[in-house]
C-alpha positions, 0 to 999 in steps of 0.5 A: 556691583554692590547692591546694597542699601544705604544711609548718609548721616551729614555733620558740618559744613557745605563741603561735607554736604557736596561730599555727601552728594557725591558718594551718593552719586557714586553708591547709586552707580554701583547699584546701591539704594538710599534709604530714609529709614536707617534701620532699613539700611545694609551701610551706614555712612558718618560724613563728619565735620572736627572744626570744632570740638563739639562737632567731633564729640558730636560725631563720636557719641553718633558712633558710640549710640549706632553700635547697637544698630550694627548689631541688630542685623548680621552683615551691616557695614559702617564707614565713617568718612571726612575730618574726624576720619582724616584726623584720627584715622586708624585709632578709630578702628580701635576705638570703635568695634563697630567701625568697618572703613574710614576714609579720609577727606580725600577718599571719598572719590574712592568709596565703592573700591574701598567697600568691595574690598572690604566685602571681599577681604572682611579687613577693617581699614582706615585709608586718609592719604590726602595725595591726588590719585590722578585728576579729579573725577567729573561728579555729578552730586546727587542731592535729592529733593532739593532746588539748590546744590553745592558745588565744590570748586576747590578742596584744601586750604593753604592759609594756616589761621592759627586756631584751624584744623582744616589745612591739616585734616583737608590738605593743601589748595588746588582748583577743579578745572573750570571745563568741569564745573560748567559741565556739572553745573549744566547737568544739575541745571538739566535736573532742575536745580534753580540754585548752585552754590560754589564752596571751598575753604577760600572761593577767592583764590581759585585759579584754574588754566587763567580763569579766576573766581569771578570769572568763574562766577561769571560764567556760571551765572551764564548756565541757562536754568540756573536762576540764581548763584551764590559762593561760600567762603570768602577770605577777607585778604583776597576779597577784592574789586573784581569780585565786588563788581562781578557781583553787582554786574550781574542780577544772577548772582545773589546780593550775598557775601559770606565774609568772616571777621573772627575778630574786631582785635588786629593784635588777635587777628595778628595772632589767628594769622588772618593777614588783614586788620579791621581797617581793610575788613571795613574797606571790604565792606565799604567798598560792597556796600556802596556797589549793592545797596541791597547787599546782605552781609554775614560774617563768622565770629570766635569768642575766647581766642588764646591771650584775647584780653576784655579790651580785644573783646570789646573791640570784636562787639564795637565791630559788630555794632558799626559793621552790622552784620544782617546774621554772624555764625558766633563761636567760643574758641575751641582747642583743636590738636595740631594748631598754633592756637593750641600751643599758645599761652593764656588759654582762657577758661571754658567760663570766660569763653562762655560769657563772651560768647553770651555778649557777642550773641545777645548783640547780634541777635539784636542787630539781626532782628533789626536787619530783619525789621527793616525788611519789613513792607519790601518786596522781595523775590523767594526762591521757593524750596518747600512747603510747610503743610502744618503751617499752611505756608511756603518757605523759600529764600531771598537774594540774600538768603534770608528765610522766608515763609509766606501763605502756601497758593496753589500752583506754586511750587518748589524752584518757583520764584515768586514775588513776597511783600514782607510784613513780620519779621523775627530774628531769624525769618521773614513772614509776608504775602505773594504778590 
């Protein structure tokens, strides 16, 4: 037993929030105590996220300010673990005196055997082999209070877009078995999570013993406690009917669909190796859109792309203008090492970037605020996820996953689902009144 007081600090995306619970999970087995103070803390653990430049700088400069903290007590440990461990690995060590453990993206399953060997051996090590080491252990994530959770359905990535890091720093796609899903799923329902999200690089593609995503949608929606369930992300090029008809058939599943674009350019999505034109993204979109009304669509959007011309531009903002989308996650294109984007001519300057990612912002903000604006005299059921004391208000989410704070009422609770009638909205929240 490890007996040790612990601290996660979580950088990047869904799935690193899932690997986050997981080790929680994990650390608690071994007799471990989380803490929310870090200065309270015998192990700092960096979960950390290299999609992007700045994430990995980000995670850098935290190690660099947490020398201090390792200094201030004799014993404390420090692991870092995720995609800037899976990326640099042993470099770390030499970098960072402070570092005692990293671990790749693929080890965290192993975290308590790597820690007691370091307590037994006092060997700093950096352990990123992303092989399978057998069939995955049944985990049940730890996420602390919360109404939702993430669940990860698939680890890896075989689609190789030009400019990402994932397949590199994540390994190659393969599926969990359904059995196990369900079987977590039922656990966190049993706990009183309301909400699971399904999460990997491509949720579309997961196939497991014949059962494909919509299938699986399918049947985690049958969990009982389960209200309401949603999935992040989906590839464009195997966004297909059966999964657009899941959707609709089923009140369970959120009127939600992550979809990213990147660019409204086929000759750049040629280039960041997408496998789909913009023509068949709108079919996509036509074809949800007229199945669920009430769909709310969100998309992710690079600006700066190597060789991307102002005419490719302009054709990524026409997208947005026809498209729509009710919010965009909008990025300047970053070099990451190890690409086929990195080694293409025609980068384009931090400059050019920045004035492209201004445009895109400014015209999806204004679409967002409209989208927003529109709700307002809805009513739209709130799964309520906290409350806001300072505000007097609750704050929960819509089917669509949009924010929404209303008057905080007495007897209402978070993993509630009330009923909000919608009467301001802004660019990034809805305000209303529980019916």
């Amino acid at each position: 037993m490890l007996n040790l007081i612990y601290y996660i600090e979580t950088y990047g995306c869904q799935m690193n929030l899932y690997d986050s619970a997981a080790v929680r999970t994990l650390l608690n087995q071994a007799g471990c105590r989380e803490t929310e103070d870090p200065e309270q803390a015998q192990l700092m653990v960096i979960n950390s996220c290299a999609v992007r430049g700045h994430a990995e700088e980000r995670v850098l400069g935290r190690i660099g300010e947490l020398k201090s903290w390792k200094k201030g007590k004799p014993g404390r440990l420090m692991v870092l673990m995720g995609c800037v461990g899976q990326e640099n690995g042993e470099s770390l060590l030499e970098r960072y005196s402070q570092l005692d453990l990293v671990l790749g993206t693929e080890q965290y399953r192993q975290i308590v055997a790597h820690l007691e060997s370091l307590l037994k051996t006092g060997k700093r090590t950096a352990i990123t082999g992303l092989e399978k080491a057998g069939p995955d252990l049944s985990i049940i994530p730890r996420f602390e209070k919360q109404v939702g959770a993430f669940l990860a359905v698939m680890r890896g990535c075989d689609n190789f877009c030009s400019y990402c890091i994932v397949p590199y720093v994540r390994g190659r796609e393969y599926s969990r078995t359904s059995s196990d899903l369900l079987g977590e799923i039922k656990s966190l329902a049993e706990r009183g999570i309301k909400e699971i999200t399904l999460v990997g690089q491509n949720v579309n593609s997961y196939l497991s013993c014949g059962t494909d995503f919509p299938g699986l949608l399918a049947q985690a929606a049958d969990v009982p406690g389960i209200v309401r369930i949603r999935f992040i992300t989906s590839h464009p090029k195997d966004c297909g009917i059966k999964l657009l008809e899941t959707m609709a058939g089923n009140q369970k599943i959120c009127r939600h669909l992550h979809l990213p674009l990147q660019s409204g350019s086929d000759r750049v999505l040629a280039m960041m190796n997408r496998k789909y034109t913009l023509g068949q993204y709108r079919e996509i979109v036509s074809t949800a859109r007229k199945l669920m009304p009430d769909l709310v669509l969100t998309s992710d959007l690079i600006a700066g792309f190597p060789g991307e011309s102002e005419d490719d531009f302009q054709r990524t903002l026409d997208a947005i203008q026809n498209i729509r989308f009710d919010s965009a996650f909008t990025y300047k294109y970053s070099i990451r090492p190890g690409t086929k984007a990195a080694q293409m001519p025609d980068q384009l300057g931090d400059e050019v970037g920045q004035d492209r990612l201004a445009r895109m912002i400014s015209l999806q903000q204004k679409i967002s605020l409209e989208s927003n604006l529109a709700d307002i005299g809805k009513t739209l059921a709130v799964l309520v996820e906290k409350a806001v004391p300072k505000r007097g208000q609750m704050m929960g989410r819509s089917p669509g996953n949009k924010p929404v704070a209303f008057d905080c009422v007495s007897g209402v609770s978070p993993g509630d689902t009330v009923k909000v009638r919608v009467n301001k909205a802004t660019q990034s929240t809805l305000t209303g009144s529980m019916l």
